[in-house]
GUNU-381861 format. One line per 8 residues: number of its first residue (from 0); their letters; for each residue z, x negated, y of N, C-alpha, C. Coordinates in steps of 0.1 Angstrom, whole numbers, padded with zeros to 4 digits. Each point is the difference from the previous one (the first is absolute). Layout:
# GUNU-381861
NUM> a> Z X Y Z X Y Z X Y; ...
END
This chain:
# GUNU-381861
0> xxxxxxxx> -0220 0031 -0294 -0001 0013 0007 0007 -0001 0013; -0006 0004 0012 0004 0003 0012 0009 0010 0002; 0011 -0002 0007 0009 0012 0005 -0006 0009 0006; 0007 0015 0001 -0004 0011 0011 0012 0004 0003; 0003 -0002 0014 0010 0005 0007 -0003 0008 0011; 0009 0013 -0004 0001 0012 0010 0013 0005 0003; -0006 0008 0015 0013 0005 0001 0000 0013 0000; 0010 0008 -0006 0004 0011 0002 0009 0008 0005
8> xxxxxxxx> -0006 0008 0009 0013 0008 0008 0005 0010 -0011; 0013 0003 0003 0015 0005 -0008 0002 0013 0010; -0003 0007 -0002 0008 0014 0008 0009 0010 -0009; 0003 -0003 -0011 0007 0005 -0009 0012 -0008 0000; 0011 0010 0002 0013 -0008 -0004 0003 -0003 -0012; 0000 0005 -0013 -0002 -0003 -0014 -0006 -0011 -0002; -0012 0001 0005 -0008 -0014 -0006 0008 -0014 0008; -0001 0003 0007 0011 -0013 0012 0009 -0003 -0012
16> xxxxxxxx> 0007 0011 -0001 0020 0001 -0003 -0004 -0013 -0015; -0013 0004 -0008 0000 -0006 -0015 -0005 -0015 0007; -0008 0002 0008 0002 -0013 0005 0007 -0007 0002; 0007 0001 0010 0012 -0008 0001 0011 -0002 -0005; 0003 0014 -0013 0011 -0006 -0006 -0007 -0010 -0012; -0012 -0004 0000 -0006 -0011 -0011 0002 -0012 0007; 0008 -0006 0013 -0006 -0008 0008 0018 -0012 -0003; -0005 -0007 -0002 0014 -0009 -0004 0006 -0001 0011
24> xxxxxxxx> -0004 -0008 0011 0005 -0002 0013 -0004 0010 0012; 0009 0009 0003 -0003 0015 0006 0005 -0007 0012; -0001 0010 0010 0004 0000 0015 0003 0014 0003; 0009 0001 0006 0002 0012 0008 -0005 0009 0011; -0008 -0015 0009 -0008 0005 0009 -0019 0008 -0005; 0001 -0009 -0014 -0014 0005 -0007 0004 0016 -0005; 0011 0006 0000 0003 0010 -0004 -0008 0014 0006; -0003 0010 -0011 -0005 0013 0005 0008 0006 0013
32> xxxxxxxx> 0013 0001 -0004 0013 0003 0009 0000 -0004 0013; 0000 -0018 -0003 -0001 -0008 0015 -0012 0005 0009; -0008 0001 -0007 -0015 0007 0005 -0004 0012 0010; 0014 0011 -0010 -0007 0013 0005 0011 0001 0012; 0014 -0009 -0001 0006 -0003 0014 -0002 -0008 0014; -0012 -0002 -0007 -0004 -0011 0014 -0011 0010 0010; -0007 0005 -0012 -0009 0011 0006 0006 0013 0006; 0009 0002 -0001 0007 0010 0004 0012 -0007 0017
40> xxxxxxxx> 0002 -0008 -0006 0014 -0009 0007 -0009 -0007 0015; -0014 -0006 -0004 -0003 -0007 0014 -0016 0002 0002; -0004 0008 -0010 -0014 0007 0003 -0011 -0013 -0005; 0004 -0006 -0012 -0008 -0008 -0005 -0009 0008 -0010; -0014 -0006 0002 -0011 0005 -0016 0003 -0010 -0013; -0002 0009 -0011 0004 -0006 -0009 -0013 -0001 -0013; -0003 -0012 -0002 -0011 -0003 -0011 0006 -0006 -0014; -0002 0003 -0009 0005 0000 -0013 -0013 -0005 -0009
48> xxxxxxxx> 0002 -0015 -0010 -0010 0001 -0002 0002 -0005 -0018; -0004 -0003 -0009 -0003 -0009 -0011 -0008 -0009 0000; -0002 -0012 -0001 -0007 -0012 -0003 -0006 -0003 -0013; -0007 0005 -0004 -0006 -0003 -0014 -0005 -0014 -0001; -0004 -0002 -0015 -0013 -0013 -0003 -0002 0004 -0014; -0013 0004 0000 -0006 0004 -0009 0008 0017 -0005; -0001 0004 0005 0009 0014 0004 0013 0002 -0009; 0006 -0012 0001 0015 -0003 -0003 0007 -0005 0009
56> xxxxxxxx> 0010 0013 0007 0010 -0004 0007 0008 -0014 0001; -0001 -0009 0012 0008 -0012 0001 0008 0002 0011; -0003 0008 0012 0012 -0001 0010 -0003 0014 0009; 0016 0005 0008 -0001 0011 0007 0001 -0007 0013; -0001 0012 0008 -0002 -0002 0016 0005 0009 0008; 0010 -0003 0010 0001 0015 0004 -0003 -0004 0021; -0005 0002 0010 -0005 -0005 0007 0003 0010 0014; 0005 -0007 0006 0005 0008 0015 -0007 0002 0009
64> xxxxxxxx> -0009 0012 0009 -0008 0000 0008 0004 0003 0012; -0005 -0007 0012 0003 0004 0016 -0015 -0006 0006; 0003 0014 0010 -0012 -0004 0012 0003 -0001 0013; 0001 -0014 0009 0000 0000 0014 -0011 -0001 0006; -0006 0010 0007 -0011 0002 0008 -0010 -0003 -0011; -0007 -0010 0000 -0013 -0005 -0010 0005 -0011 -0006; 0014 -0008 -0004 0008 -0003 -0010 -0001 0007 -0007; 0004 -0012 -0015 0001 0011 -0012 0014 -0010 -0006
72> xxxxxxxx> 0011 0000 -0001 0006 -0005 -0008 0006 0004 -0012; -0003 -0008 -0011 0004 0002 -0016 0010 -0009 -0005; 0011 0005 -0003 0010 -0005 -0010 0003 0004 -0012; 0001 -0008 -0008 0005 -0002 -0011 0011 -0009 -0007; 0011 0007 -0002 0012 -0006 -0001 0004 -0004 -0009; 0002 -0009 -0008 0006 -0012 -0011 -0011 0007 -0011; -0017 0000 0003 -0006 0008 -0010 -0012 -0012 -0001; -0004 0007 -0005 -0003 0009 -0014 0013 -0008 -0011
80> xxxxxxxx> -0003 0011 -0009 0009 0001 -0008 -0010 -0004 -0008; 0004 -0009 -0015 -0006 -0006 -0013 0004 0009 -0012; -0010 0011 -0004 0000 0008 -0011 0002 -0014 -0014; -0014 -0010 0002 0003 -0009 -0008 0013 -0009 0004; 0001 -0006 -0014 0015 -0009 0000 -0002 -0012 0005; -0011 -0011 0003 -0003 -0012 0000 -0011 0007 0005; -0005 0003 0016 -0014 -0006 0003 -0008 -0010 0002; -0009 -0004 -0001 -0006 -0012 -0002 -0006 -0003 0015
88> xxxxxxxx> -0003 -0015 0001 -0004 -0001 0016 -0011 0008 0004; -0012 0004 -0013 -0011 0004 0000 0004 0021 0012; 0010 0000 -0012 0003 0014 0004 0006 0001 0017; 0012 -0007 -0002 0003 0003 0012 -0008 -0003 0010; -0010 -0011 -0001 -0014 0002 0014 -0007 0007 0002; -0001 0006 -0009 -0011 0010 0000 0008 0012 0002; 0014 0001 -0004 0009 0012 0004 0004 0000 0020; 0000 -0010 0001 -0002 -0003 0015 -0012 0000 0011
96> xxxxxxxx> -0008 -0002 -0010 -0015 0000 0006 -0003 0018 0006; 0003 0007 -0010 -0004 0011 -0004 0009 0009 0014; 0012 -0004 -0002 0013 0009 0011 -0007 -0006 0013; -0007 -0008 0001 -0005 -0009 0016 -0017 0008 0000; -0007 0003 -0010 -0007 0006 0002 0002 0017 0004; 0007 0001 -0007 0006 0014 0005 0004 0008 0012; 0002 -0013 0004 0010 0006 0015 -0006 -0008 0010; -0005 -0012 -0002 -0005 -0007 0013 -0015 -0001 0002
104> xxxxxxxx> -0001 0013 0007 -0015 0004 -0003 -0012 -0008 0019; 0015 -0003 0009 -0005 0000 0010 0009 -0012 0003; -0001 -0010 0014 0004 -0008 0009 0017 0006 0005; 0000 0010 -0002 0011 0010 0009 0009 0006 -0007; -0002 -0004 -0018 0011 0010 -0007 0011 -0020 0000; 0011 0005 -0004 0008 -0010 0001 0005 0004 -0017; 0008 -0006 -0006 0003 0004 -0017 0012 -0012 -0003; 0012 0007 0003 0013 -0014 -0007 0003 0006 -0013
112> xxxxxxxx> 0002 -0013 -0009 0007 0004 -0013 0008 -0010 0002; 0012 0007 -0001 0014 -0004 0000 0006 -0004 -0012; 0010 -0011 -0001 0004 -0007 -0008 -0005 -0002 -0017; -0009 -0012 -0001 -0013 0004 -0011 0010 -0009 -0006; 0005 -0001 -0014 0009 -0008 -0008 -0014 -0002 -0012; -0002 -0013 -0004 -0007 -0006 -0006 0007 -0015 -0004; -0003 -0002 -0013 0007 -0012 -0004 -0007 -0009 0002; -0008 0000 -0005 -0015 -0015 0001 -0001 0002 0016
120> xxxxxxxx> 0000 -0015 0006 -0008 -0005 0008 -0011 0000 0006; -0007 -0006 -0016 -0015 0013 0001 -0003 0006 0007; 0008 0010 -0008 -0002 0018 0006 -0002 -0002 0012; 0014 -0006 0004 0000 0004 0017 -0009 -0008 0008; -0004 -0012 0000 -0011 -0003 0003 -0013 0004 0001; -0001 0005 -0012 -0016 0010 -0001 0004 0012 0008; 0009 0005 0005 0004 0017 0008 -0005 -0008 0014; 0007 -0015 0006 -0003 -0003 0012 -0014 -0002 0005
128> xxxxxxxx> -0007 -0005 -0012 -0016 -0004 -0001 -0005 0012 0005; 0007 0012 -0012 -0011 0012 0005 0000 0006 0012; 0012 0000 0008 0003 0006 0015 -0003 -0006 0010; -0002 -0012 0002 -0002 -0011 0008 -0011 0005 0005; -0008 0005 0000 -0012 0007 0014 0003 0014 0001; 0013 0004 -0004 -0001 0013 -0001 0011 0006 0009; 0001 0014 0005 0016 -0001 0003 0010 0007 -0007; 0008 -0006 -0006 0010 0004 -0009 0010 -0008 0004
136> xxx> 0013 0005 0004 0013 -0005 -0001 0006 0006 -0011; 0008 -0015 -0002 0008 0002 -0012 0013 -0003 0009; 0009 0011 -0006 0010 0004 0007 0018 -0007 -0009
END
């Protein structure tokens, strides 16, 4: 059976909040809090999302928006977060594929995800594979 992965935007703080406190390895910067301070603090847009497969939660996203002139830059800080405990390589590429389809819709949006902690090699070689025509800085 084939995976389906989607994404879902989060505009509820509840639904986030159960989110993330199911999330083993949390971040601060992924926080609702950190979020609604940034948007207030330096005038960033704020996108919230869930990552399903097979419409079972595997990872959150919380994602920083700015616009210079016809730039688009997106950040996302030590995210997504893993609802699952052990994602699989399968997941997390496709959990990556999905945040790069999301946001990098043109030549001109720019998208860093900052400090991606993964233990396999693997992993992180398949994350380099997938960005390598793309622009994403990893921060």
């Amino acid at each position: 059976m084939q995976s389906n992965y989607r994404l879902n935007e989060i505009t509820d703080y509840q639904q986030w909040s159960r989110f993330f406190l199911s999330v083993n390895k949390s971040n601060l910067t992924q926080s609702w809090a950190y979020g609604e301070a940034k948007m207030k603090s330096q005038n960033w847009k704020i996108e919230r999302a869930v990552i399903t497969e097979n419409d079972k939660p595997i990872a959150i996203v919380q994602a920083f928006f700015k616009k210079f002139l016809f730039l688009k830059f997106v950040r996302v800080s030590y995210g997504p977060l893993w609802v699952v405990e052990n994602p699989s390589l399968d997941q997390i590429k496709n959990t990556f594929f999905i945040i790069k389809k999301q946001w990098i819709t043109c030549a001109l949006n720019f998208v860093q995800i900052g400090e991606i902690t993964l233990t396999a090699q693997k992993k992180k070689d398949y994350l380099f594979k997938l960005v390598k025509h793309t622009m994403i800085l990893f921060g």
